[in-house]
C-alpha positions in Angstrom: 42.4 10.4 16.8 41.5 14.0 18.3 40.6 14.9 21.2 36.9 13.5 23.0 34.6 16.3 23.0 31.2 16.5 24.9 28.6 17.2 21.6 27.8 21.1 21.3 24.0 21.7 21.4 24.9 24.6 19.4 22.7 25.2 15.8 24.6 23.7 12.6 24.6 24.9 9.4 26.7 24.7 6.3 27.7 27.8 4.0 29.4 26.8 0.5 31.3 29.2 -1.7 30.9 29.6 -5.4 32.6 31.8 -7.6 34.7 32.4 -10.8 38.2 30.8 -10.6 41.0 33.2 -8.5 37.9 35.2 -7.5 39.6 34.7 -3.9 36.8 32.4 -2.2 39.9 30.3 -0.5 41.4 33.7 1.0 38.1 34.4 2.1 37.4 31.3 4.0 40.7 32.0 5.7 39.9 35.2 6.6 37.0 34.3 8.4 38.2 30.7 9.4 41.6 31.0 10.3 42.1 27.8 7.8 43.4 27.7 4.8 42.0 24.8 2.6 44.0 24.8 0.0 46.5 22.3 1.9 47.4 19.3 0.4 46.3 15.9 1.3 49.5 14.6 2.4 49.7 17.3 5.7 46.6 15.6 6.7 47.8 12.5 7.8 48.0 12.2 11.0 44.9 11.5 12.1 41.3 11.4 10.9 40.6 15.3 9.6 38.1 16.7 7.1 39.7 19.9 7.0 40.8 19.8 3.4 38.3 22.1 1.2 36.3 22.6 4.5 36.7 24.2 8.0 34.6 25.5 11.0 33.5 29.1 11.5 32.3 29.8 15.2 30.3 32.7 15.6 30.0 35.2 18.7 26.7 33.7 19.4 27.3 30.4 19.6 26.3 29.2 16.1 28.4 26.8 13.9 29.0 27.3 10.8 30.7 24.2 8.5 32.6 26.5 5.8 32.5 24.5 2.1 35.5 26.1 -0.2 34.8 25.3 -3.8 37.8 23.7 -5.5 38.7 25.6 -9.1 39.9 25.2 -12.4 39.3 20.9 -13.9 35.8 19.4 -12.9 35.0 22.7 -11.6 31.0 22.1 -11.8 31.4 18.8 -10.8 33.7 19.6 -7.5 31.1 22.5 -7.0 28.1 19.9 -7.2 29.7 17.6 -4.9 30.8 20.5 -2.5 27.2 22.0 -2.4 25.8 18.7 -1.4 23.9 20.1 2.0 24.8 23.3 2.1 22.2 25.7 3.6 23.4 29.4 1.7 26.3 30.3 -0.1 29.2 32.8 0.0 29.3 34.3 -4.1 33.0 35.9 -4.1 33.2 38.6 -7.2 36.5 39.9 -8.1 36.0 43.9 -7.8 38.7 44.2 -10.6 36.8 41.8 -12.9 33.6 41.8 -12.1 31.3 39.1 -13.1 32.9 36.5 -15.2 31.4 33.0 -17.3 31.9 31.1 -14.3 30.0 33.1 -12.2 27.3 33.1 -13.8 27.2 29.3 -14.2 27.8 28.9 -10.5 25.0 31.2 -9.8 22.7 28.8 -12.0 24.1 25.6 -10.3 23.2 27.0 -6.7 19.4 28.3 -7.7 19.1 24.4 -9.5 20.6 22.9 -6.1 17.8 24.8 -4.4 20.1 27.0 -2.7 18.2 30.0 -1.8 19.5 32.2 0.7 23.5 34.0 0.3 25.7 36.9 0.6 28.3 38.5 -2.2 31.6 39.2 -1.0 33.0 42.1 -3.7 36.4 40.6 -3.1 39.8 42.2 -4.0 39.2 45.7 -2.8 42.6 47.1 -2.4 43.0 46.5 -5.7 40.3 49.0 -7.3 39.0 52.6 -6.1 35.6 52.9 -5.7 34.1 53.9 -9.4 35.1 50.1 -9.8 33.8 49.3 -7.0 30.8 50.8 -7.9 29.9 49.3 -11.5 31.0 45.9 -10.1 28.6 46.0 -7.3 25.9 47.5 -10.1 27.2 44.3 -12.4 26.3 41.7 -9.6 23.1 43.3 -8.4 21.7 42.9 -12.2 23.6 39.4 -12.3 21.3 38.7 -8.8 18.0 40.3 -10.5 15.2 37.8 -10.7 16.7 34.8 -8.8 16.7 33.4 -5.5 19.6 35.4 -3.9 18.0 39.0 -5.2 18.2 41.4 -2.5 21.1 39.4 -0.9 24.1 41.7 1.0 27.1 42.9 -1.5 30.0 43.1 0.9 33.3 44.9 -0.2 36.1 42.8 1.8 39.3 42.4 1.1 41.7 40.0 2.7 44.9 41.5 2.0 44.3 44.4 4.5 40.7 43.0 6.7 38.1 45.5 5.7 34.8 43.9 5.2 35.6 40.7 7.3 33.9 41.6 10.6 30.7 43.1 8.4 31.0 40.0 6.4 30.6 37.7 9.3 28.1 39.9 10.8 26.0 38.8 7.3 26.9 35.3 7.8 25.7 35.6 11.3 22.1 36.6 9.9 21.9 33.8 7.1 22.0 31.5 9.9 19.5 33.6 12.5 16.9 32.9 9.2 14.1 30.6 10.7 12.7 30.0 7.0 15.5 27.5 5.8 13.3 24.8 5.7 15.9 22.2 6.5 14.7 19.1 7.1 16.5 17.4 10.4 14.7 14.9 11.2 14.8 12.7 8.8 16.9 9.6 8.3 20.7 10.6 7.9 22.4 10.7 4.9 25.9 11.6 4.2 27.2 11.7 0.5 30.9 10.2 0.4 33.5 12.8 -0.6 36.7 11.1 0.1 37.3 7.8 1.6 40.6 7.3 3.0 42.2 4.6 6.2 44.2 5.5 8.7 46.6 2.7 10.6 44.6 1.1 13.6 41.1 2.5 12.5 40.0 1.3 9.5 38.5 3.1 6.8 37.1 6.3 6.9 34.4 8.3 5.0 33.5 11.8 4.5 31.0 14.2 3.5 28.2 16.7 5.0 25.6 14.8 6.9 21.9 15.5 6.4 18.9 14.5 7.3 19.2 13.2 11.0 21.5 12.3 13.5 24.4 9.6 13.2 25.7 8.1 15.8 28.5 5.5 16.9 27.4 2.0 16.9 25.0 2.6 14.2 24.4 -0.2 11.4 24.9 1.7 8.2 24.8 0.7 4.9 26.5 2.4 1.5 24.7 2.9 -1.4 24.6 1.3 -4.2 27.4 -1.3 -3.6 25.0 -2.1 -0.5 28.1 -3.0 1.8 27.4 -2.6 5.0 28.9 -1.5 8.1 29.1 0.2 11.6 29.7 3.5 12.8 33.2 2.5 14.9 33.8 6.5 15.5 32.9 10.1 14.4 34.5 13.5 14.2 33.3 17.0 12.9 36.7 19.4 11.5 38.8 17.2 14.1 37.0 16.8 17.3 35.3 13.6 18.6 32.1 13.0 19.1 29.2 10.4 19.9 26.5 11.7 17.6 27.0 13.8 14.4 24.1 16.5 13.9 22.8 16.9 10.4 24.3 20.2 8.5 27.8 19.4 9.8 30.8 18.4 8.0 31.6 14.2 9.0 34.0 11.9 9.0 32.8 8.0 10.0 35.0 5.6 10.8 33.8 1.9 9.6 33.8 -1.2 11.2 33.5 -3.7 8.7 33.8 -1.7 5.1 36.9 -2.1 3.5 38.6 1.6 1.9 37.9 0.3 -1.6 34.3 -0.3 -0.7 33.5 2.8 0.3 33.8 4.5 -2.8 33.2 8.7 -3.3 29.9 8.8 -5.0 28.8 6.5 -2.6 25.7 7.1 0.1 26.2 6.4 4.0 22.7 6.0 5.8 21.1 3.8 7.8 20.6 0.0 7.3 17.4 -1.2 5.7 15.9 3.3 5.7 16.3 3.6 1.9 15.8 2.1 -1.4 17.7 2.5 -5.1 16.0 3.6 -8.2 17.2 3.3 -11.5 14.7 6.1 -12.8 13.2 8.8 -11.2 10.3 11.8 -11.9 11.6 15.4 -11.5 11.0 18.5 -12.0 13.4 20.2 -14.5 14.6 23.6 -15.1 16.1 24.1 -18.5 18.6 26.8 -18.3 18.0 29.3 -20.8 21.3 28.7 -22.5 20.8 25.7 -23.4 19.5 24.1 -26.5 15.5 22.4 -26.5 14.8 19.8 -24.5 13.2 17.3 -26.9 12.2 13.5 -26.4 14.7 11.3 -24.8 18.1 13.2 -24.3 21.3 11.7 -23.0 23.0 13.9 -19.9 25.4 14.1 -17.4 23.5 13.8 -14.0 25.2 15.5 -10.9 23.7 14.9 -7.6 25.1 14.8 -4.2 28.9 13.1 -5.1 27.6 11.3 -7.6 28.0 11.3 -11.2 25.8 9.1 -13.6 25.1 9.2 -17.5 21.2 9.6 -17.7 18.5 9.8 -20.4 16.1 13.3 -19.6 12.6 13.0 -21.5 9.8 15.8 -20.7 6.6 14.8 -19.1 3.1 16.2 -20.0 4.7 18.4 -22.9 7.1 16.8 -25.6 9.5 19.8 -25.3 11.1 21.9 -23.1 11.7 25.1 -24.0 15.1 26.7 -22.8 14.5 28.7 -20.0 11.1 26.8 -19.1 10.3 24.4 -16.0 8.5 21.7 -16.5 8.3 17.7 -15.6 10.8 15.0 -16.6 11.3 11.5 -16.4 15.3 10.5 -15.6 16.6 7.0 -16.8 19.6 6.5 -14.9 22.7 4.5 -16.8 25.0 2.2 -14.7 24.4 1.5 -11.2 21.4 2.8 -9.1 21.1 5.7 -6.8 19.7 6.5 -3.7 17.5 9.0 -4.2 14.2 11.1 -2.2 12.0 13.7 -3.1 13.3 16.9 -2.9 16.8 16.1 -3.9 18.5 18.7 -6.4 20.2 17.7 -9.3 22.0 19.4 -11.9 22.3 17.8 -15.5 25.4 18.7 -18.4 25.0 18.2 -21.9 28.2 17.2 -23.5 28.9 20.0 -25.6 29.4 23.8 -24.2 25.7 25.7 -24.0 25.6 28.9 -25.4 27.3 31.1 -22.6 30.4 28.6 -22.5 29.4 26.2 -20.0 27.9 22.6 -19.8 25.4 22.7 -17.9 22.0 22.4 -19.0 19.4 22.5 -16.5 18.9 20.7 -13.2 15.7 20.3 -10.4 14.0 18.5 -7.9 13.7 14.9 -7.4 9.9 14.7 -6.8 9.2 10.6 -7.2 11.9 8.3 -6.9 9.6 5.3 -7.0 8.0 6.5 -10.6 4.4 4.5 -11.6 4.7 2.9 -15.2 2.6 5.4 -17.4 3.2 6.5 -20.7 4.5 10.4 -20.9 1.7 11.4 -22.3 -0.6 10.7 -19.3 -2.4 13.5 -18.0 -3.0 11.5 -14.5 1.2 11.7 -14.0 1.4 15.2 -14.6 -1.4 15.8 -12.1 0.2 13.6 -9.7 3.5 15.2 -9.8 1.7 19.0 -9.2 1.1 17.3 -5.8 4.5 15.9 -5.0 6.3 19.2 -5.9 4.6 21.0 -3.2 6.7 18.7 -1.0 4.0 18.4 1.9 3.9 15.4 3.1 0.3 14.8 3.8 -1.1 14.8 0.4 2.0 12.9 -1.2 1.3 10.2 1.0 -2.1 10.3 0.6 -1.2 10.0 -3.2 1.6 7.4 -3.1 -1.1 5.0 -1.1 -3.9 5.8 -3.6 -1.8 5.3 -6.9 -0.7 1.5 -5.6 -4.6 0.6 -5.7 -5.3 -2.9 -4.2 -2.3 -3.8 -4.1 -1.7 -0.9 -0.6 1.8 0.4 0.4 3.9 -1.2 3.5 4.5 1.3 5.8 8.4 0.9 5.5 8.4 0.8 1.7 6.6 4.3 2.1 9.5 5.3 4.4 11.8 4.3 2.0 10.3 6.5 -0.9 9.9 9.5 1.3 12.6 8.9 3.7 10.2 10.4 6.5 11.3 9.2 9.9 8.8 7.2 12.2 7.3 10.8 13.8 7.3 12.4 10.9 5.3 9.6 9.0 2.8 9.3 11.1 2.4 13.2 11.5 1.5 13.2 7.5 -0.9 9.6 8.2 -2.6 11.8 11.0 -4.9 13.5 8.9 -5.5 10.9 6.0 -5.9 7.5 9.4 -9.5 6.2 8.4 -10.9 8.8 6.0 -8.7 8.2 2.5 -5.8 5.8 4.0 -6.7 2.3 6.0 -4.1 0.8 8.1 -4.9 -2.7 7.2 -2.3 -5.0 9.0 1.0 -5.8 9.5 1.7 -1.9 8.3 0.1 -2.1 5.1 -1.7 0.7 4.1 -4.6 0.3 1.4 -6.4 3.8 0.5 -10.0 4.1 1.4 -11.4 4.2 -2.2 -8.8 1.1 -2.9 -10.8 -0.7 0.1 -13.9 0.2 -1.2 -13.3 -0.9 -4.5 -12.5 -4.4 -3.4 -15.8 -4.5 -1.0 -17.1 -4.2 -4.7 -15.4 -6.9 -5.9 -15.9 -9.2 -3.3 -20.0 -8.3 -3.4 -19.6 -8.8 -7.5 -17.4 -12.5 -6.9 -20.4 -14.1 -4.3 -23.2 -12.5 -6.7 -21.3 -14.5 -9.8 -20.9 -17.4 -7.0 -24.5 -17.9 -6.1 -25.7 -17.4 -10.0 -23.5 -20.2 -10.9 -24.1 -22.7 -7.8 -27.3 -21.1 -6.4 -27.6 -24.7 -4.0 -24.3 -23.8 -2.4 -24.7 -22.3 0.9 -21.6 -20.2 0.6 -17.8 -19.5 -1.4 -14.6 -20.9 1.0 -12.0 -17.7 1.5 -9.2 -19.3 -0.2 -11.8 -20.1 -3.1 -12.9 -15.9 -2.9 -9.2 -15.2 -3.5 -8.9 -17.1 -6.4 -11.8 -14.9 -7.9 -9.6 -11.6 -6.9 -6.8 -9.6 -8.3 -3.2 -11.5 -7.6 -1.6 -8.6 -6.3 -4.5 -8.3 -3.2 -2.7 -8.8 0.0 -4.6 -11.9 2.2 -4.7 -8.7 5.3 -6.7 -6.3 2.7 -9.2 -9.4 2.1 -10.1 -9.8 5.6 -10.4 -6.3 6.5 -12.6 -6.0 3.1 -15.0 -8.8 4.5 -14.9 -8.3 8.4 -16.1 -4.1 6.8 -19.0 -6.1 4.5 -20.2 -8.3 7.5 -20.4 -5.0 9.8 -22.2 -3.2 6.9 -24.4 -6.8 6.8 -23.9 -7.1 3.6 -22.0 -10.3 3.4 -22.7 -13.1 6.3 -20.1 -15.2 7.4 -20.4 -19.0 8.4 -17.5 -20.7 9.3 -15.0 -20.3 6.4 -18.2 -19.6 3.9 -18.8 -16.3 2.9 -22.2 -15.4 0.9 -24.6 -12.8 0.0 -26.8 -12.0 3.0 -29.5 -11.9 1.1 -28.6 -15.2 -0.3 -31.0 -18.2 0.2 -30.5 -21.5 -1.3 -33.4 -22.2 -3.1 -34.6 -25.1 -5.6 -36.3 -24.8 -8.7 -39.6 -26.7 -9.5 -37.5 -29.2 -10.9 -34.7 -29.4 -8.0 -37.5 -29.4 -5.3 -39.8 -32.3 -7.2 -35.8 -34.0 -6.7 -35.5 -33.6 -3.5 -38.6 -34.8 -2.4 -38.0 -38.2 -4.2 -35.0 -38.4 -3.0 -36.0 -37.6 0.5 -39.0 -40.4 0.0 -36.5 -42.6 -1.4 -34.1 -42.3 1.3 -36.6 -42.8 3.9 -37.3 -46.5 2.1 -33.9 -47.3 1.6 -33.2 -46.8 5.4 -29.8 -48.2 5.9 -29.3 -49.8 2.3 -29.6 -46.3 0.2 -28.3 -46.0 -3.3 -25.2 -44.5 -4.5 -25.7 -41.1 -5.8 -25.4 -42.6 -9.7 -27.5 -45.0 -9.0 -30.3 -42.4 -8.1 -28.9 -40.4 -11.1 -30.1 -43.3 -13.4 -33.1 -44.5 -11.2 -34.6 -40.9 -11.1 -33.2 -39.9 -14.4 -31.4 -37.2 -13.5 -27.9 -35.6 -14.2 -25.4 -36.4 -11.7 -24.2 -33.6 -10.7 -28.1 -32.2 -10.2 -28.4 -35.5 -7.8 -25.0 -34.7 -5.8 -26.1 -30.4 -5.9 -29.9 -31.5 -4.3 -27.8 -34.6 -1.8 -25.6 -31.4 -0.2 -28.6 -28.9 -0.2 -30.5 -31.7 1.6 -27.5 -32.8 4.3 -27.1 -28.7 4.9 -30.8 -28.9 5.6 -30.8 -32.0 7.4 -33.1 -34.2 5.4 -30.3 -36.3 4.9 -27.7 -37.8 6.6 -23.2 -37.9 5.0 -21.1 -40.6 5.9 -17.6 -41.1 4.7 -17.4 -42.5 0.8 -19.9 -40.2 -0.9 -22.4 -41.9 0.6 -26.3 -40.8 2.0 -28.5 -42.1 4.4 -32.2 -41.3 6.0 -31.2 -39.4 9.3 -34.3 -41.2 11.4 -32.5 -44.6 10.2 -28.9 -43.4 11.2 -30.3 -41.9 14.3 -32.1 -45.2 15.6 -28.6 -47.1 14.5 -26.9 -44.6 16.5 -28.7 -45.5 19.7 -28.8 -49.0 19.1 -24.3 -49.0 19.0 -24.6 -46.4 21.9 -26.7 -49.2 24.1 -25.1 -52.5 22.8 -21.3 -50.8 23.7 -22.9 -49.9 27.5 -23.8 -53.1 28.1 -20.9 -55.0 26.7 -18.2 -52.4 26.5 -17.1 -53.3 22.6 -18.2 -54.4 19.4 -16.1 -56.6 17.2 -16.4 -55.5 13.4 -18.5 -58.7 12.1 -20.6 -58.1 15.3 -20.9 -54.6 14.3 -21.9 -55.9 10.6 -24.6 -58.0 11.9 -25.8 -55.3 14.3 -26.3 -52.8 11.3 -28.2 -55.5 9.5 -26.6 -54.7 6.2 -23.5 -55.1 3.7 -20.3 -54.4 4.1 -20.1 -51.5 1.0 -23.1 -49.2 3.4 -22.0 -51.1 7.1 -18.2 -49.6 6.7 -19.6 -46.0 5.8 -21.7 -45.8 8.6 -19.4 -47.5 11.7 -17.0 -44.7 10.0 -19.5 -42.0 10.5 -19.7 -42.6 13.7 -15.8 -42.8 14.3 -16.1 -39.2 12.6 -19.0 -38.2 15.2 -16.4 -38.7 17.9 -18.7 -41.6 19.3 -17.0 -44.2 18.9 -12.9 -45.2 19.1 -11.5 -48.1 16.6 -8.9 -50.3 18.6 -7.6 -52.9 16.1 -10.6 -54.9 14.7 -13.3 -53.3 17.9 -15.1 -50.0 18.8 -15.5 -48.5 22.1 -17.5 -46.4 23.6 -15.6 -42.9 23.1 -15.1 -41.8 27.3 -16.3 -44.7 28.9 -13.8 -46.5 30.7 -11.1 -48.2 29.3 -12.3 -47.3 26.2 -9.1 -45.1 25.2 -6.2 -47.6 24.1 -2.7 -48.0 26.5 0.1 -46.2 25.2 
């Protein structure tokens, strides 16, 4: 292992080169490095390194910059994707005696698709050519640059045979990285795409790549995407030195504890444990490359992103072609395994067969929804919805991403996942949306306020149905109010819905009822000429009423209109429920009560045929009613006797 280093506090940034194959980019790297990258794997050995195809470029002021060399010739694009994965600008090295050549221009495309949007030109090979080269080389690039993202950007004449250009060149470098409109995000959750994965005797395996997002540090539980084999961060280095916590926008190497060097495949994704999600398909939006042919309906491409390579079915969005040279929407169907994806990740996308400038590739973009809504192409509502989410600010996509999951709300940490915003950074975008369009319900689930008030409409419309249908019931049971609701409501959203309607005074709440507050139970002419006979007749009966079908066929009336007016009359206490479906007159139960209170007094129990006698009546009404008053909590069966609930000796020896 190298030496321990204290961490530098100094800024980190990554600079990738691009150009045309023996344009000199590796030279240059040298030049300015000291390193040359071109040295083969085998001389790395001895310890953990990343210094093959990278290496570190210190600047007078203190800045750090993590040097990306391009590999050439085979997979060319494909090493370049992988290579650019993180990098902040680039280095474009142009040949001064050939000038700008096919694979120029197609790594020029691949950085402005990577989102790559700040650079410098190195005119390379200067002691080769006099200056009327020079001259229509520099005038070559400078059209080449025209209209893009790296117009206006420094043309340097170096060469690295004899040093001119190398100071002036680093001086440009120097200013790239002064730039305070980068807009690199680092402070998000760390991510490091797996370039090479290698083990070295007595550490275990080892990954690298160019960290981004946030910071990693040792003793972290990590997790590689999308085997999902997990891990922790044994040890870390950056271009040979040891450190405790890797910074985003430097070059990595992380040894594993616990991942086996087969596991930890390139193409792979190292970030934190439980941060991220997979997706199989994703929304973006798509430049199509002028050379390329029409993008139209479903087309089968080579996806590039980060190190990873998938086969992947491109259809437009909103429109049902894509011209060549246009930007639009797309929806990406991933083939094979998964990917860890979040919005704002560039992509680039081959066709396999040469576009019409000699290349492959085809167009690229923007990951905008990695977590796509099922909607047909067509819709007009997902067209509108990506406009948002390709502005990138946070605030309204997560305003959006709440809103489009309707009742169903969005858990805090699933809306981590799709953003990959960090805990401040989340709750800097909630800040503005807390209580006005997004409700923290409970238990970090986050409904959106017109979500919330759509189910306050529910809930109103499922009592009003409630009391229509059973007008004599006094009020709907929660559990029952759910089953009248959506499946996919979460039980949280429910209560915060009616705890909202009871503050409103909308909805009253009794016990574990829930009705209309302007719901009264009221009886018709019918119900009410019922319950008065029933009242009369229970006031006859005293302790020897009739069963509830037996007043159904002595009052000749339906059943279930005799057990409806029974309930409204116990709620309303004209009657009297005892255990067995069975009603009494409450004055009758009320003197009985007092009669069992002042016999157990006196005599301290009551013996059931006692009991029997004492109620005057038979067994199929005594039973009920010695029960009731079991339930009342008045009096205590021990074996075939009832005591006096709290008197003394009434409870039974252990």
């Amino acid at each position: 292992m190298a030496r321990d280093e204290r961490e530098s506090p100094r800024p980190q940034w990554v600079l990738g080169t691009a150009g045309h194959i023996d344009h000199g980019k590796t030279a240059l790297v040298a030049a300015l490095t000291g390193v040359d990258t071109d040295r083969l794997p085998e001389e790395k050995a001895r310890g953990i390194t990343i210094d093959l195809g990278f290496a570190p470029l210190d600047l007078d002021d203190g800045t750090r910059i993590s040097v990306v060399d391009v590999p050439g010739h085979e997979r060319l694009i494909r090493n370049m994707v992988a290579g650019a994965s993180g990098i902040d600008f680039v280095l474009l090295a142009v040949a001064a005696d050939e000038g700008v050549m096919p694979q120029t221009r197609e790594h020029l495309a691949v950085c402005s698709l990577l989102g790559i949007r700040r650079g410098v030109v190195a005119l390379t090979k200067m002691d080769l050519v006099d200056d009327d080269v020079a001259d229509l080389a520099e005038e070559e690039v400078t059209e080449l640059l025209a209209g893009g993202p790296l117009e206006g950007a420094p043309v340097l004449r170096v060469s690295c045979r004899d040093g001119r250009g190398i100071d002036a060149l680093r001086d440009a470098i120097r200013e790239l990285a002064r730039a305070e409109d980068l807009g690199i995000d680092r402070g998000a959750v760390p991510r490091l795409w797996v370039d090479r994965s290698f083990s070295v005797r007595g550490f275990g395996s080892v990954v690298t790549g160019t960290l981004a997002g946030g910071v990693l540090e040792t003793g972290d539980a990590v997790v590689l995407e999308p085997s999902g084999q997990r891990g922790r961060v044994r040890g870390l280095e950056s271009h040979g030195v040891s450190v405790e916590r890797a910074q985003p926008g430097t070059r990595t190497a992380v040894n594993l504890q616990g991942v086996e060097r087969g596991d930890a495949a390139r193409g792979e994704l190292l970030t934190l444990e439980g941060r991220l999600t997979t997706t199989e398909s994703f929304d973006a939006e798509l430049h199509w490359l002028a050379a390329a042919p029409p993008l139209e309906g479903r087309t089968s491409v080579e996806l590039l992103i980060g190190t990873a390579e998938r086969r992947a079915r491109v259809m437009p969005l909103g429109d049902p072609e894509l011209a060549p040279g246009a930007r639009g929407f797309a929806r990406v169907h991933l083939e094979g395994e998964p990917l860890p994806l979040l919005p704002g990740d560039h992509f680039v996308v081959q066709g396999f067969a040469q576009n019409s400038e000699g290349g492959s590739t085809v167009g690229g973009g923007r990951v905008l929804d990695p977590a796509p809504p099922r909607r047909r192409a067509s819709d007009p509502t997902l067209v509108r919805d990506l406009e948002v989410l390709a502005t990138l600010e946070p605030t309204p996509a997560v305003a959006l991403r709440v809103a489009r999951m309707g009742l169903a709300g969005l858990a805090r940490s699933a809306l981590a996942a799709e953003t990959g915003l960090g805990p401040k950074a989340l709750e800097a975008a909630l800040g503005p949306l807390d209580g006005e369009s997004v409700v923290e319900i409970g238990g970090g689930l986050l409904l959106s306020r017109a979500a919330l008030d759509d189910l306050c409409g529910r809930i109103v419309t499922a009592l009003g149905e409630f009391h229509r249908e059973d007008p004599l019931l006094p009020g709907l049971g929660r559990a029952a109010l759910a089953g009248r609701l959506p499946d996919n409501v979460a039980a949280a959203a429910i209560a915060r819905a009616i705890a909202l309607l009871e503050e409103r005074g909308v909805v009253a709440v009794e016990s574990e009822r829930l009705r209309l507050a302007t719901h009264q139970a009221t009886l018709s002419a019918d119900e009410t000429r019922l319950a008065d006979a029933l009242v009369t007749g229970l006031r006859e009966a005293g302790l020897e009423p009739p069963s509830a079908k037996e007043w159904s066929e002595r009052l000749g009336a339906e059943l279930s209109q005799v057990r409806a007016v029974l309930a409204h009359l116990i709620r309303e206490g004209r009657a009297t429920a005892a255990p067995g479906d069975w009603c009494f007159d409450p004055d009758a139960v009320d003197h009985l009560r007092d009669r069992v209170r002042e016999h157990l007094l006196a005599h301290g129990e009551l013996a059931t045929p006692d009991y029997k006698d004492l109620i005057g009546t038979s067994r199929k009404h005594a039973v009920p009613l010695m029960e009731l008053f079991d339930d009342e909590r008045m009096t205590l069966r021990v074996g075939n006797t009832r005591r006096l609930r709290g008197a003394k000796s009434a409870e039974p020896a252990s």
